[in-house]
N, C-alpha and C positions, 0 to 999 in steps of 0.2 A: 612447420608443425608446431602444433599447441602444448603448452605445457605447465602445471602448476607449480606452484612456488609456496614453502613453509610460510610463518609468520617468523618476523623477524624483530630486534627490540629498535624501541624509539618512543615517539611523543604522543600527550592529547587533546581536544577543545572538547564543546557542549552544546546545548539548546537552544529552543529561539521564538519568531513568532513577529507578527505586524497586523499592520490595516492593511485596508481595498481602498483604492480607486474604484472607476464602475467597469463590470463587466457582464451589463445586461444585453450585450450584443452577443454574446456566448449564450446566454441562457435562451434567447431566443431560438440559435442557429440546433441548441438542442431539440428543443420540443418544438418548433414549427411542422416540422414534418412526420410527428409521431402516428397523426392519421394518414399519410400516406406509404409508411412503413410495409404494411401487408399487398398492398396493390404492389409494392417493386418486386416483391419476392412471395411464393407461397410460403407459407409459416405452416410447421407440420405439428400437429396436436402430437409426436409421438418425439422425442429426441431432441437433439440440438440444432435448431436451425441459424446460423448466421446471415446477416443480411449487410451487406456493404451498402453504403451513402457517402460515394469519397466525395459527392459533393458539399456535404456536411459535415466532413472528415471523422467519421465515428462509424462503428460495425456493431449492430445491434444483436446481441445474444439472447434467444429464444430458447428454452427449456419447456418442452410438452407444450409449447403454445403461449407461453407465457415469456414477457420481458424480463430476464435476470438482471442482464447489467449490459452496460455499451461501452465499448472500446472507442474512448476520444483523444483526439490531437489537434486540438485548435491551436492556432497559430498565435493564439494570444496568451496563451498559458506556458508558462518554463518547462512542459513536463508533459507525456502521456500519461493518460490513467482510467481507471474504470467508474464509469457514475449513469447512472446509480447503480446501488445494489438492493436486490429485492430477494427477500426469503421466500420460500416458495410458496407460501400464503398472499404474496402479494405485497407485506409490509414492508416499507423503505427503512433500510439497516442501516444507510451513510447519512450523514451531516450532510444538507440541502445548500449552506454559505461553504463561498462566495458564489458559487452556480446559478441555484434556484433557493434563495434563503425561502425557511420556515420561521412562522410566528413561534417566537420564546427561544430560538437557538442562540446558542452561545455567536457570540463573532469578534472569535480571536484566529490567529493564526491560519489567512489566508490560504499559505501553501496545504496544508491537510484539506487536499480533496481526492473523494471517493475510496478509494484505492490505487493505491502508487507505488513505486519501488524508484529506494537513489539512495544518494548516502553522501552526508554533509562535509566531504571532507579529504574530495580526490586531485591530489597535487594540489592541496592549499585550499581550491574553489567547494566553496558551498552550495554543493547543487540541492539537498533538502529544503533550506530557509528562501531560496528563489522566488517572490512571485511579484506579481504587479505593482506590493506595496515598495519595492526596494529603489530609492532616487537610480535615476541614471548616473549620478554620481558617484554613487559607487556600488555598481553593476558591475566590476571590475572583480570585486572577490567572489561572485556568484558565478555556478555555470548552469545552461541552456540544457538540456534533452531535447532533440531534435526528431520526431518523426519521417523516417525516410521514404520507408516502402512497406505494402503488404505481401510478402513472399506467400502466403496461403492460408485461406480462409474457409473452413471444410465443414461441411455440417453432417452430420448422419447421427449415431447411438451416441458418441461423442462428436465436440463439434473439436475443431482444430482452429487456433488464429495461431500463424506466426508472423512475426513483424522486425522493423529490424530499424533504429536510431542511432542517431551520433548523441556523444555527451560532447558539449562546445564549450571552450570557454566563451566570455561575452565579441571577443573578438571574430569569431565564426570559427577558429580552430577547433579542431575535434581532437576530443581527446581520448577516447575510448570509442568505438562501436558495439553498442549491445543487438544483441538477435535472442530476443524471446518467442520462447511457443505458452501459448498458452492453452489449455486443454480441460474444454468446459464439459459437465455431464448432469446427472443429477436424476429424482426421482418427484412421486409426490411429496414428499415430505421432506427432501436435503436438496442441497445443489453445492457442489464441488467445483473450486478452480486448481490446477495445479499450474504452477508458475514455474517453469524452467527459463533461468536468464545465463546465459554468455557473455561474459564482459572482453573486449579484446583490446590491448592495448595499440593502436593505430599508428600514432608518430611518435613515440618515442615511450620512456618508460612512466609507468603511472605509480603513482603511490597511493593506495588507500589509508589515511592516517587516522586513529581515533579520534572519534568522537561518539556525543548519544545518537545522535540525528541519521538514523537509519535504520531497516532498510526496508523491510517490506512492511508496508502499514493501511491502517484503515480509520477513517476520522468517524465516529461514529453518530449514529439518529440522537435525541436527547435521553432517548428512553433505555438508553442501554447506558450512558454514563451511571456513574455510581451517586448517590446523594450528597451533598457536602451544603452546607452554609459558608463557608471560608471563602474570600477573597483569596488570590493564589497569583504573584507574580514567578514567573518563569523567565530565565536568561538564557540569548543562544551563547554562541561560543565567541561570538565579536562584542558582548557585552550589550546586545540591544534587549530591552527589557519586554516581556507580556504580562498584561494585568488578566489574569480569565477572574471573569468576576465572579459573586456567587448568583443567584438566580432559584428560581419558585423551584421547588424540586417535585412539583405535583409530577405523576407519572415516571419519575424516574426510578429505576427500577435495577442496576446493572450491577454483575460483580463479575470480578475473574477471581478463575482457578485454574490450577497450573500442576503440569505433569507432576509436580515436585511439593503438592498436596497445602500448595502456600492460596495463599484467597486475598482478595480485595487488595491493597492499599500495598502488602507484603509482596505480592508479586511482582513490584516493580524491581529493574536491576538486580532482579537473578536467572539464571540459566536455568532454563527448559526446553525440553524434547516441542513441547505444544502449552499454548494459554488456549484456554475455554472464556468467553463471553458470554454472562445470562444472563436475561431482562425479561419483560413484559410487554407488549405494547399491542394495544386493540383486546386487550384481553388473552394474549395467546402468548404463552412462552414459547418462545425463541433465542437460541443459542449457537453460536460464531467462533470459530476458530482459527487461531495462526499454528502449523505446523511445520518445525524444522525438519531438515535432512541430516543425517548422520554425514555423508558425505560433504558436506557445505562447509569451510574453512570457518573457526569460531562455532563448530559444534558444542555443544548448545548454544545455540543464541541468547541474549539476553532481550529480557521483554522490557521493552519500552510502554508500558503499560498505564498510564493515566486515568485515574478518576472523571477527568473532564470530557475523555473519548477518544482522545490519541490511543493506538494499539498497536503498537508492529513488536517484530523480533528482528533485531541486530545482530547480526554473524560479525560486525565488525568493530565492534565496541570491549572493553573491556575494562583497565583503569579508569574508562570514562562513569563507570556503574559503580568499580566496587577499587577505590584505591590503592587496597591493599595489594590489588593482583598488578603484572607488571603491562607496562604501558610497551603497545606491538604496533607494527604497522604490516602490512600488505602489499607488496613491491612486486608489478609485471616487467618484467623487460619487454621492448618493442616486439610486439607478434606473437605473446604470449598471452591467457587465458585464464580468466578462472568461471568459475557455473556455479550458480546460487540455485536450490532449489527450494521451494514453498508449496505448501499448501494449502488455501481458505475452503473452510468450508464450513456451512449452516444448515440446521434443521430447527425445524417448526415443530410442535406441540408438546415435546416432552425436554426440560434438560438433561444434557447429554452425560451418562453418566462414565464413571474414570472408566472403567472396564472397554466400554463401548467408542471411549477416546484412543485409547490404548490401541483397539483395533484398527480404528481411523489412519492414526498415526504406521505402526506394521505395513499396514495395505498401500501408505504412501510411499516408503520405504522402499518395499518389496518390488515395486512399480518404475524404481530408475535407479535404480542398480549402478 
């Protein structure tokens, strides 16, 4: 039997960021088959349709007809995750590098793609900072997200994907098995993920120890970063440096605001129920949200919230944000459990105003009791 466990006192590290090697064999394995997509499966103009391609290793999620986003596990990547994401007007919300790079994107920080969830700093291993850029040489303090299986993939008014992965260190030991469902829906004008994850500790006991670098996040298009002229180096928690440099800000358009009535630049490393994301791009405003659960350990989470387009909320951060608070760690014992629960969600033409966040947030609440 499963069971949670308090936070308890101890230590914490930080942030991070690399180069590519190439991985245009991935960008290929995504979009070769995007014209064959509808021939495998009827796609229904009304609800959520999923379409499996495990030859591809990705499940493409349809809302009224339309591509929202694809569930992929390439075997090349340290990590599952969601890419793209498409508002329901059509317009691409994530960062296109390392994937499918766009002309003018930033290209730092490798690991931030699409949408992801992990966290930098379980039993020592850095499973956030993880990706292609990191020598095999020391691969050793990095861990793996392993793709195992699709337990159910369900389409109708809501579609259902659950799935289920190991966390490994580089060695192929697992250290945790996660089982997430994820539960897609939406309208003309929004489309809703809600993210239920189970972490299980497998061989023996796992520590989740601070850091920033977590947990549920989203690397965002350029048009939703905020403006800035500043060069901005950034450090992870092993001391490797990132330069995000500055760059033409034509079209950039993005701010957040936060349950806790904070905006732009201020929202970062503090605790909120939910961050709002709002931009422009093609002419149509459009705004993106991360929603915590009451119930999720480190309620409120702390937003990791970036100028340059990192965005997630950290259930598992603390001292890492704000010093002053004490530094915790997260300890399962073997065969024990804990459940993070999230919500993303985006609409198109109007920004979302607090009231109407407010209710967003309740209904997700309300929703997993």
């Amino acid at each position: 039997m499963t069971t949670r466990r308090d936070f308890i006192h101890l230590t914490a590290p930080g942030a991070g960021g690399h180069t590519l090697p190439a991985l245009l064999i991935i960008a290929v394995l995504i979009f070769a088959a995007a014209g064959l997509t509808a021939s495998a499966q009827k796609i229904k103009d009304k609800g959520v349709t999923l379409v499996r391609l495990d030859d591809q290793r990705k499940v493409d999620v349809y809302i009224n007809g339309k591509l929202f986003t694809s569930y992929m596990y390439p075997q090349e990547i340290e990590k599952p995750f969601l890419f793209p994401v498409n508002a329901p007007n059509g317009a691409v919300i994530t960062r296109g590098y390392p994937i499918a790079p766009r002309k003018g994107e930033r290209v730092d920080h490798p690991h931030h793609i699409g949408i992801w969830f992990n966290h930098g700093n379980v039993n020592g291993l850095d499973f956030w900072n993880n990706s292609s850029a990191i020598p095999e040489n020391k691969k050793d303090t990095y861990g793996k997200i392993v793709h195992q299986k699709i337990i159910k993939a369900e389409s109708g008014k809501k579609g259902i994907l659950e799935v289920e992965m190991n966390w490994n260190d580089n060695k192929g030991n697992t250290i945790l098995v996660e089982r997430t469902t994820y539960i897609f829906s939406g309208d003309a004008v929004s489309s809703t993920i809600d993210h239920l994850s189970t972490l299980t500790a497998s061989n023996g006991p796992v520590t989740f120890g601070e850091t920033k670098e977590g947990m549920f996040a989203i690397r965002v298009d350029r048009a939703f970063e905020m403006p800035s002229n500043e060069s901005l180096i950034f450090t992870d928690d092993k001391g490797n440096p990132t330069t995000v440099k500055a760059v033409d800000n034509t079209g950039v358009t993005g701010n957040y605001y936060s349950s806790e009535k904070l905006t732009g630049d201020k929202v970062w490393g503090t605790r909120n129920s939910w961050v709002l994301l709002s931009g422009t791009k093609d002419n149509v405003k459009i705004t993106f949200g991360i929603f915590d659960h009451n119930l999720n350990p480190g309620f409120p989470a702390y937003a990791h919230a970036r100028g340059y387009g990192l965005f997630s909320l950290n259930n598992l951060g603390q001292n890492s944000y704000d010093p002053k608070q004490e530094k915790k760690e997260y300890k399962l014992a073997q065969g024990e459990s804990m459940t993070l629960r999230h919500r993303f969600y985006v609409q198109t033409g109007i920004e979302i105003a607090r009231e109407n966040a407010i209710y967003i947030w309740q209904d997700f609440i309300k929703n997993y009791k």
